[in-house]
C-alpha positions in Angstrom: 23.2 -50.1 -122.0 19.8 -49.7 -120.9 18.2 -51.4 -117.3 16.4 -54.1 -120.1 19.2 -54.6 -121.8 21.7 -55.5 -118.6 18.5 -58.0 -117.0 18.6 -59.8 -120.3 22.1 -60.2 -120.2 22.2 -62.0 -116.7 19.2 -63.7 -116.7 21.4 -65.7 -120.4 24.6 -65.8 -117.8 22.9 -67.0 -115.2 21.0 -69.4 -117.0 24.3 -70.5 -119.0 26.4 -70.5 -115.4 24.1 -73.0 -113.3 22.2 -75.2 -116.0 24.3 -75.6 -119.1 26.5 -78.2 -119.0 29.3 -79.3 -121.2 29.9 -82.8 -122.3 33.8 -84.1 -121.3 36.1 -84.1 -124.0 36.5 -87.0 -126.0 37.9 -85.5 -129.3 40.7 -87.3 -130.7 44.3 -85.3 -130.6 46.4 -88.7 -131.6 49.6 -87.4 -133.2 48.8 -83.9 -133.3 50.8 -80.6 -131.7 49.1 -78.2 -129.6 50.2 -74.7 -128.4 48.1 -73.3 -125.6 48.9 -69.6 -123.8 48.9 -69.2 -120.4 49.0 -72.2 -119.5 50.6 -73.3 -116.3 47.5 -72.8 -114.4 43.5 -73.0 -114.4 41.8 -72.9 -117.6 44.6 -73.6 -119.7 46.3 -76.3 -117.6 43.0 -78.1 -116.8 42.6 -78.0 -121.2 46.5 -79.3 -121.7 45.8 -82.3 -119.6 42.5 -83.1 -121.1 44.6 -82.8 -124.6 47.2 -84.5 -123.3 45.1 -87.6 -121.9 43.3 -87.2 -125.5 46.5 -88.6 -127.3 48.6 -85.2 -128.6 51.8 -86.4 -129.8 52.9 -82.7 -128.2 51.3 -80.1 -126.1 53.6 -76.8 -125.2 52.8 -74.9 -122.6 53.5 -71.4 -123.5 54.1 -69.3 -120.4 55.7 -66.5 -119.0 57.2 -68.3 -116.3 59.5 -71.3 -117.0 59.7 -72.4 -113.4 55.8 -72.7 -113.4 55.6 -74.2 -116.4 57.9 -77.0 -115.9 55.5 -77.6 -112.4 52.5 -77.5 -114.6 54.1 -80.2 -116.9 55.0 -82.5 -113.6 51.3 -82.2 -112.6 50.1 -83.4 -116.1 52.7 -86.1 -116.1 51.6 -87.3 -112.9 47.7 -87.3 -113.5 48.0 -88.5 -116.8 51.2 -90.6 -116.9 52.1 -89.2 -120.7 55.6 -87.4 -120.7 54.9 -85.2 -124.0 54.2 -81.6 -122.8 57.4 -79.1 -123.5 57.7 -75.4 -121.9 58.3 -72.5 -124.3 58.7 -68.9 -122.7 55.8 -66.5 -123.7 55.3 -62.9 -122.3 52.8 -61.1 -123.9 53.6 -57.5 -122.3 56.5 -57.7 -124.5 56.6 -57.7 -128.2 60.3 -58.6 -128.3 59.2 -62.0 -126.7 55.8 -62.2 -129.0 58.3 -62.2 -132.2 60.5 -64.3 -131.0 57.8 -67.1 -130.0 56.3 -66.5 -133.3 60.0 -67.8 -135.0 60.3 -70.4 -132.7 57.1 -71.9 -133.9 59.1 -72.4 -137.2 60.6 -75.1 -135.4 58.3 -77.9 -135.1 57.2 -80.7 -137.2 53.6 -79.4 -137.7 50.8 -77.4 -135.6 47.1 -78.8 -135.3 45.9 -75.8 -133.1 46.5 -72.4 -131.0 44.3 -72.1 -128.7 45.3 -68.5 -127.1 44.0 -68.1 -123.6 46.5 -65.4 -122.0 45.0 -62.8 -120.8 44.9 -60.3 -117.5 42.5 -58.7 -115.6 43.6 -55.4 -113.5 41.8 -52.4 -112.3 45.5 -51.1 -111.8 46.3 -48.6 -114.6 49.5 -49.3 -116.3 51.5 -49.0 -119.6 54.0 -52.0 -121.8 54.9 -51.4 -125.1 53.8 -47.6 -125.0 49.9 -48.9 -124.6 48.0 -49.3 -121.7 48.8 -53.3 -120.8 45.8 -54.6 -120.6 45.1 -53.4 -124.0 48.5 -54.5 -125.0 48.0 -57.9 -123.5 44.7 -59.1 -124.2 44.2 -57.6 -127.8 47.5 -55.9 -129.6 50.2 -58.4 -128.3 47.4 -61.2 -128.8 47.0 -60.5 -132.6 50.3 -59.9 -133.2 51.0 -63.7 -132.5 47.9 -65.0 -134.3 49.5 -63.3 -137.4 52.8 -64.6 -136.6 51.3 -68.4 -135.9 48.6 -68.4 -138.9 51.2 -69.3 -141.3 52.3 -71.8 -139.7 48.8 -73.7 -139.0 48.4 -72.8 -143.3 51.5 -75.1 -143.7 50.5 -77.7 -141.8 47.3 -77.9 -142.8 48.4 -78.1 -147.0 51.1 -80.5 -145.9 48.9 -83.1 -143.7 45.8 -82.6 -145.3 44.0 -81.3 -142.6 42.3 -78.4 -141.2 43.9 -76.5 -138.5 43.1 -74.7 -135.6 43.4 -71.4 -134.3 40.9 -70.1 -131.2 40.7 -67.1 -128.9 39.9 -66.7 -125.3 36.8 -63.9 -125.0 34.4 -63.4 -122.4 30.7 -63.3 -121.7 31.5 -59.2 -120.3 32.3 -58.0 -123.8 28.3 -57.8 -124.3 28.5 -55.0 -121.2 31.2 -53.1 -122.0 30.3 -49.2 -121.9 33.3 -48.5 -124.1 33.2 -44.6 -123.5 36.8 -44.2 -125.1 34.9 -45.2 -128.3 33.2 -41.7 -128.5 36.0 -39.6 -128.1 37.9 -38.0 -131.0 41.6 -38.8 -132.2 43.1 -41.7 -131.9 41.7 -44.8 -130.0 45.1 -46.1 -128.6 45.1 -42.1 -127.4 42.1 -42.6 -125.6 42.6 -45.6 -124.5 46.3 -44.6 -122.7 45.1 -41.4 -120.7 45.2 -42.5 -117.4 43.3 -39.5 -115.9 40.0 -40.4 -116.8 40.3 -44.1 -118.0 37.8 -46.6 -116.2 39.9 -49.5 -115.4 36.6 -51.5 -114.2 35.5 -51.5 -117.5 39.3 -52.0 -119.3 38.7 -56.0 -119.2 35.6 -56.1 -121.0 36.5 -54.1 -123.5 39.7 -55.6 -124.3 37.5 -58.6 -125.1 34.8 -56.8 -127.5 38.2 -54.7 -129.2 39.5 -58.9 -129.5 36.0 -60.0 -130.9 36.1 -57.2 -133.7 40.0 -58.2 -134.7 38.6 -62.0 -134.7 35.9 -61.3 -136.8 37.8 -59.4 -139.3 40.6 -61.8 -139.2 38.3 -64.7 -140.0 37.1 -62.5 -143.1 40.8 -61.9 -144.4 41.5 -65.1 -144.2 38.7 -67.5 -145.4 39.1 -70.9 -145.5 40.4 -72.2 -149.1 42.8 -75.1 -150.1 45.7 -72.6 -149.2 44.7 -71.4 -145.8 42.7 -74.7 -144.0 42.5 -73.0 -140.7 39.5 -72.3 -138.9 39.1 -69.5 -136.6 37.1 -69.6 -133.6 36.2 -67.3 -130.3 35.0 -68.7 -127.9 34.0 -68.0 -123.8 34.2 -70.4 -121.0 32.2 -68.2 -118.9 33.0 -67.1 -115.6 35.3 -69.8 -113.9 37.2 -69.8 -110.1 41.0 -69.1 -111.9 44.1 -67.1 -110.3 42.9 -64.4 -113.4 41.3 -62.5 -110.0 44.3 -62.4 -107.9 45.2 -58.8 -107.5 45.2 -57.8 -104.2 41.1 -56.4 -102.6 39.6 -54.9 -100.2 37.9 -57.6 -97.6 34.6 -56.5 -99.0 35.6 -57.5 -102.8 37.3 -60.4 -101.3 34.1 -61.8 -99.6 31.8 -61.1 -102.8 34.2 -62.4 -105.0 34.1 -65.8 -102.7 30.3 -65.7 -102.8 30.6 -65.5 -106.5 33.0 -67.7 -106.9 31.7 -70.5 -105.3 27.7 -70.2 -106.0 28.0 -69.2 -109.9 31.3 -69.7 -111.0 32.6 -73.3 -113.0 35.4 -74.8 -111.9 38.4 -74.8 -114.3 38.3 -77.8 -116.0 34.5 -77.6 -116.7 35.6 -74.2 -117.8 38.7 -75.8 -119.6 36.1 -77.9 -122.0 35.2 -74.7 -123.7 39.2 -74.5 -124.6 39.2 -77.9 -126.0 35.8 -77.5 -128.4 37.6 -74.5 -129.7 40.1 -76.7 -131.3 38.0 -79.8 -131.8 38.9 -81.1 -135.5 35.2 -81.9 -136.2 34.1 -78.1 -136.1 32.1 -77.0 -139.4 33.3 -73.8 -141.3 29.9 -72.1 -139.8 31.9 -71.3 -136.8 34.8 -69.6 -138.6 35.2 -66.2 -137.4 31.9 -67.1 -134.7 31.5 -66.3 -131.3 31.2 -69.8 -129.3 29.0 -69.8 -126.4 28.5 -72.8 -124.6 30.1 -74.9 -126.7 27.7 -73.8 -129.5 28.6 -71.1 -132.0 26.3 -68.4 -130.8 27.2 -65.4 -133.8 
């Protein structure tokens, strides 16, 4: 990326982080059933209550820890005084747990929209399911369960004559990822899972772009039709004060990520709005397989 090329790109986050502003929700959920990943704090808490206060019949709260998800569900109850969010157990650095979520689904009624925020953020290199997890987290794992999910959101969309749902969490960094592991031969997995000379500072954002290209493709293999109603967003909410930067830092990091977080960064629930666009019912197809950008579709 050349010294042009990385101005442009903050002067558009800047401008997006202190002078866009996104309306409240007020889309109407009434009756429907809602899935959101990692969900038991920040972005996707903040978006579960909004849901929640917007009339969903059900919201689950798909998270790796049950014990935090049934206090995330007492702090919607209390806020909102609605008693219909359930806790389902979701680990996405396993791909036993990702299968078996994706046959619980099979279980309910009908479901309006996924909206899959998990996601982590580590500079610590590490491997789950034989890849490193970051890439097995935020892209492989992630797809997997879209796949596993889209059929359901197909049947509940022919059976209630609607269109469903189905978003992604991205990210504004995607657009500065240097992706060197791109250039190297073999496989990109390979590349990806050599420890030695991989450049952890720049895992995130390219877990995000590699997410945007399956996206985009999956949105092309799956067009909407009468037999598969399901519109497929990707959306970011910018850069927001969540726990996703709690790995332990040195004081220096500490202090500029404090500075950052609270002159530029959105609190979650403003954040939490992009979430709940995502799945807004009133999307047109143009945003089907489009990158959303302050709550526009900016493809």
């Amino acid at each position: 990326m050349s010294i042009r090329q990385l101005a442009s790109f903050v002067i558009h986050f800047l401008y997006s982080q202190i002078f866009v502003q996104f309306p409240y929700p007020s889309t109407d959920f009434t009756g429907q059933t809602i899935i959101i990943t990692g969900s038991n704090t920040g972005l996707g808490l903040e978006a579960a209550r909004h849901i929640v206060r917007l009339g969903a019949a059900k919201v689950i709260l798909a998270v790796r820890s049950i014990s935090k998800g049934e206090a995330a569900a007492a702090d919607i109850f209390e806020s909102t005084g609605k008693n219909v969010v359930e806790i389902w157990q979701l680990d996405l650095s396993s791909y036993t747990s990702v299968i078996a979520f994706g046959s619980r689904i099979w279980s309910l009624n009908r479901l309006d929209a996924f909206i899959q925020n998990a996601g982590i953020l580590t500079t610590n290199f590490s491997l789950a399911e034989d890849n490193e997890s970051i890439i097995t987290t935020n892209v492989v794992s992630t797809t997997m369960l879209a796949l596993l999910v889209l059929p359901k959101l197909r049947q509940t969309a022919e059976e209630f004559n609607i269109r469903t749902r189905l978003s992604f969490n991205g990210s504004d960094l995607q657009y500065i990822a240097r992706f060197k592991e791109a250039k190297r031969p073999g496989s990109l997995f390979d590349a990806l899972n050599r420890k030695e000379d991989s450049n952890m500072s720049d895992r995130y954002p390219v877990s995000k772009l590699l997410l945007l290209y399956t996206v985009r493709e999956l949105a092309a293999r799956s067009p909407i039709t009468p037999e598969s109603n399901v519109i497929i967003t990707y959306f970011t909410p910018g850069a927001c004060r969540t726990e996703i930067h709690r790995q332990k830092a040195s004081w220096l990091k500490r202090a500029a990520l404090w500075a950052f977080n609270n002159c530029i960064c959105r609190t979650a629930e403003v954040g939490s709005r992009t979430l709940v666009h995502s799945v807004d019912a009133r999307l047109g197809i143009n945003a089907h397989g489009a990158f959303l950008m302050n709550n526009v579709d900016a493809s």
